[in-house]
Legacy VTK file of the C-alpha trace (Angstrom):
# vtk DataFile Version 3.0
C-alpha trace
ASCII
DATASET POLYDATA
POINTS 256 float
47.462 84.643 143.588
50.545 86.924 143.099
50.757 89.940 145.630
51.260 93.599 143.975
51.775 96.672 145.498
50.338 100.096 144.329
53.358 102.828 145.081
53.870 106.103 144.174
57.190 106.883 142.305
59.486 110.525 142.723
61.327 110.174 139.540
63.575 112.716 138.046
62.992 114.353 134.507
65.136 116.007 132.242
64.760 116.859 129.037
68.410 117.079 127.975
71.766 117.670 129.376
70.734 121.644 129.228
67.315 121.727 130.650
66.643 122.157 133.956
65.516 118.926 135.790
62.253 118.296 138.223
61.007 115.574 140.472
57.349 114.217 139.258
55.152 112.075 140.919
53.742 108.765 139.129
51.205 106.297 140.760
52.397 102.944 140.045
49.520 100.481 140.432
49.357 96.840 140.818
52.700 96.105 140.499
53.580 92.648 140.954
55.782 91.731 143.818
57.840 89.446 141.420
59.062 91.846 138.886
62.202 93.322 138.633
62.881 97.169 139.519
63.303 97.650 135.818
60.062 95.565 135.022
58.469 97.730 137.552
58.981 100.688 135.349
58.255 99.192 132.197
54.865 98.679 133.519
54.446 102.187 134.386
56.147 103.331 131.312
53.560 101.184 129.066
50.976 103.313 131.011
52.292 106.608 130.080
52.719 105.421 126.713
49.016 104.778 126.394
47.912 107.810 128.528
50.071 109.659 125.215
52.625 110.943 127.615
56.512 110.806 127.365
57.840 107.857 128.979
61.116 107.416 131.584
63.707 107.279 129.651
66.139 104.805 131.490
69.488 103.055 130.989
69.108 98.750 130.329
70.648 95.940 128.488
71.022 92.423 129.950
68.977 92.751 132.672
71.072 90.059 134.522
73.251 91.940 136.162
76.099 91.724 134.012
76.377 94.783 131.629
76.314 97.610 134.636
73.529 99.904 132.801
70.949 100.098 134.886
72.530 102.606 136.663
69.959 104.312 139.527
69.984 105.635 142.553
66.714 104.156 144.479
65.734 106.004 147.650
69.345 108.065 147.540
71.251 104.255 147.320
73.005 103.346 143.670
71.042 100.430 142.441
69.270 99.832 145.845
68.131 99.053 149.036
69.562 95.442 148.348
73.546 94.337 148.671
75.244 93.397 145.829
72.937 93.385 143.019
71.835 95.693 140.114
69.127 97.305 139.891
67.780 95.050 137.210
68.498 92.278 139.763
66.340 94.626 142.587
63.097 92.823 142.735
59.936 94.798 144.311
59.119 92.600 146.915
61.764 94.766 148.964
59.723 97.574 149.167
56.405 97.287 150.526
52.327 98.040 149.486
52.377 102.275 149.669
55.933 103.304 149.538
56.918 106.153 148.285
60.092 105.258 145.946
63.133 107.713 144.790
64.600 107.597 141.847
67.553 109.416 140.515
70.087 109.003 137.758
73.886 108.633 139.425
75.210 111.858 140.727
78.793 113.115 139.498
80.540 115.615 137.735
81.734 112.975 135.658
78.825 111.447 134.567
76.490 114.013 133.123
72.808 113.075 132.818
71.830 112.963 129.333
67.963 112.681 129.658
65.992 111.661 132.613
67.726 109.166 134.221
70.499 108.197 131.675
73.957 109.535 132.466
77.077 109.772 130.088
79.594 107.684 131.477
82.063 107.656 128.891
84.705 109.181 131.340
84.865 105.161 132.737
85.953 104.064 129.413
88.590 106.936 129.060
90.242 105.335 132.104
89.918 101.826 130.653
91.235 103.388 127.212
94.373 104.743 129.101
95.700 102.066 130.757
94.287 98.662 129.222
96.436 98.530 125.852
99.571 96.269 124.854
101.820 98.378 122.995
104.163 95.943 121.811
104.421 92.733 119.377
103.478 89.650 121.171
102.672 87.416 117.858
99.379 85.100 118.168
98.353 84.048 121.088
99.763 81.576 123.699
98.173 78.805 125.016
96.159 79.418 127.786
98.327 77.035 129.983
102.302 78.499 128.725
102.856 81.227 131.792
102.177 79.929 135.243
99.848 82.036 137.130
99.768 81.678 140.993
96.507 81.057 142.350
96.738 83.539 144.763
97.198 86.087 142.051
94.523 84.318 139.781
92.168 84.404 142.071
92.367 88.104 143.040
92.804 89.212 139.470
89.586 87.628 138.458
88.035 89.197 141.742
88.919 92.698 140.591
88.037 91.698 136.613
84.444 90.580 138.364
83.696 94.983 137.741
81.435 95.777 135.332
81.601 99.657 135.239
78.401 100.617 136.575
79.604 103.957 138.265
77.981 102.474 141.488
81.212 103.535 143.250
81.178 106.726 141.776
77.947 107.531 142.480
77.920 106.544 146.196
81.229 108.977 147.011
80.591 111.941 148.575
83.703 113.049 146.429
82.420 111.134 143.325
85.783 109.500 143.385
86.617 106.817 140.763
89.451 105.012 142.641
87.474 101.963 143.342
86.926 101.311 139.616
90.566 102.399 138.479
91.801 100.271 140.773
89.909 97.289 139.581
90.847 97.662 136.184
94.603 97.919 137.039
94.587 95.178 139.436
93.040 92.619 137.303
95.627 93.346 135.024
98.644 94.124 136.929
97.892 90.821 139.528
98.924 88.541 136.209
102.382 88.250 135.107
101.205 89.346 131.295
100.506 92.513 132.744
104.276 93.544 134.678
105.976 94.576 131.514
103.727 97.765 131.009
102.725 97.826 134.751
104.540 101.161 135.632
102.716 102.923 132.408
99.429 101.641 132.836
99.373 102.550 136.636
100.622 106.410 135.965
98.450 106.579 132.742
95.070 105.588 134.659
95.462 107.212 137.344
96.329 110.895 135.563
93.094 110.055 133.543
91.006 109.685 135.865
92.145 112.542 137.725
91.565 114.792 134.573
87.793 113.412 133.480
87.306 115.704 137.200
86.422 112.710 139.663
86.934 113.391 143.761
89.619 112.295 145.674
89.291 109.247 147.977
86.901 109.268 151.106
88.353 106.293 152.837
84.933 105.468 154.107
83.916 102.696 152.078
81.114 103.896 150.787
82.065 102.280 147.198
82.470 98.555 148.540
79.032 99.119 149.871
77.393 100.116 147.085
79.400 97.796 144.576
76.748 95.051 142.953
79.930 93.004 142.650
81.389 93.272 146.169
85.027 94.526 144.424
87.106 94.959 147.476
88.746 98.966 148.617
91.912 96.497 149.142
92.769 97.394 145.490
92.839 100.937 146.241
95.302 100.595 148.611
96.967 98.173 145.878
96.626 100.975 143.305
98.189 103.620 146.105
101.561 101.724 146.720
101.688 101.151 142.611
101.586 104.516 141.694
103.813 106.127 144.318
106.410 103.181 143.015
105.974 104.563 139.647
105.947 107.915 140.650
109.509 106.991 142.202
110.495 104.778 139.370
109.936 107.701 136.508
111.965 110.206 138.327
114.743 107.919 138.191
114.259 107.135 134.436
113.562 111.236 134.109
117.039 111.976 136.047
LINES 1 257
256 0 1 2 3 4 5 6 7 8 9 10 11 12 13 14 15 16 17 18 19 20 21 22 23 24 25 26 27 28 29 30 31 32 33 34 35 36 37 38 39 40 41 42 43 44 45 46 47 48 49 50 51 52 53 54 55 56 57 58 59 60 61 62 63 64 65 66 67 68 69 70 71 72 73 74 75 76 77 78 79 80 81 82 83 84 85 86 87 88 89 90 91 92 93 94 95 96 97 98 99 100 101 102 103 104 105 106 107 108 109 110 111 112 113 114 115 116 117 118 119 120 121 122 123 124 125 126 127 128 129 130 131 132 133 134 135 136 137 138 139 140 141 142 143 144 145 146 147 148 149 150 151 152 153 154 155 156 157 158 159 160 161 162 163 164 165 166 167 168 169 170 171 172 173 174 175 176 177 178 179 180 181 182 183 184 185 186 187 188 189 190 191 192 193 194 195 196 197 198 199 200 201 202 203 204 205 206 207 208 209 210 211 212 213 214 215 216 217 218 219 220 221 222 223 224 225 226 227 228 229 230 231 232 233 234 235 236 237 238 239 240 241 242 243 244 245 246 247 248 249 250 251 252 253 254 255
């Protein structure tokens, strides 16, 4: 017979972006050790439902770790106790029988909570939107095997690609910084030799973005590899540092 665990839940409501937001306590009761973190709640949520109370509202799509919407923060940790998965890929036999479980929507300026534990994160697609264009005529398209590609570069472009926009990063900074993500979505563009014509715009363009949606600055403390689901290495921050101070450089020349 399955093993379940009866825990009690601190989960934060919120009505709307406006109202002011609470901690309240659920009991959640035979929960099987097998379910997901997002199952978990759907059991309790099925309970409220029938008890004729409002339910948590929560973000969710794939539930395989691929989309980046189940966006929590689980006992003050984005997405969890566990390394590198999603929350949807968190399964309760982590915790154990009587814990006492936090749960929070991400944390950032940024990101503003839209109703319980759902946060707007539209400022990560702003980003994507600034830099992530071709603005020029490059007829249909090539054959996958026309431009050479070195596996080196390959192979870290489809590392930093491997991002899927949770926010974790975000959410784990103490300065709420989005460098970690911006730097992923450069890299795994700028790494491939389609992406050196418009490297130089992309690079300024992203980076004054994200800077304006109001992220942090940079801890240097790695608290964004840690809490990335898809292990995207800080090494394309430091990428993303030498590329804009080269573009910086290279538009005052074309300026003067």
């Amino acid at each position: 017979m399955a093993k379940t665990l009866n825990l009690t839940l601190k989960v934060w409501r919120q009505e709307n972006a406006e109202a002011k937001g609470r901690i309240e306590t659920y009991a959640a009761k035979d929960i099987p050790e097998d379910a997901s973190f997002l199952e978990m709640l759907d059991i309790v949520n099925e309970g409220l439902v029938n008890d004729g109370k409002e339910p948590i509202h929560f973000d969710h799509d794939c539930r395989e770790g691929i989309c980046g919407m189940c966006s929590l923060t689980i006992n003050g940790v984005p997405h969890g106790p566990e390394r590198k998965v999603t929350t949807c890929q968190l399964h309760m036999r982590k915790f154990r029988d009587g814990d006492t479980i936090w749960i929070e929507p991400f944390r950032a300026k940024a990101f503003p909570i839209l109703r319980d534990l759902m946060v707007d994160r539209t400022a990560l697609d702003k980003i994507i939107a600034a830099g992530g264009y071709i603005d020029v005529r490059t007829g249909s398209a090539p054959n996958a095997n026309n431009i050479p590609v070195k596996k080196s570069c390959a192979d870290a472009a489809f590392d930093a690609a491997a991002c899927i926009g949770c926010g974790a990063c975000v959410a784990s900074c103490k300065n709420a910084s989005a460098m970690l993500f911006t730097s992923a979505k450069a890299a795994h563009l700028n790494l491939l030799p389609q992406g050196q014509p418009e490297k130089t715009k992309r690079v300024l363009a992203m980076v004054r973005q994200m800077d304006a949606l109001g992220f942090g600055n940079c801890t240097n403390q790695y608290e964004c590899e840690a809490a990335c689901p898809k292990g995207i290495s800080v090494d394309n921050i430091a990428k993303l540092n030498r590329d804009y101070i080269a573009a910086i450089a290279q538009e005052g020349v074309s300026v003067s």
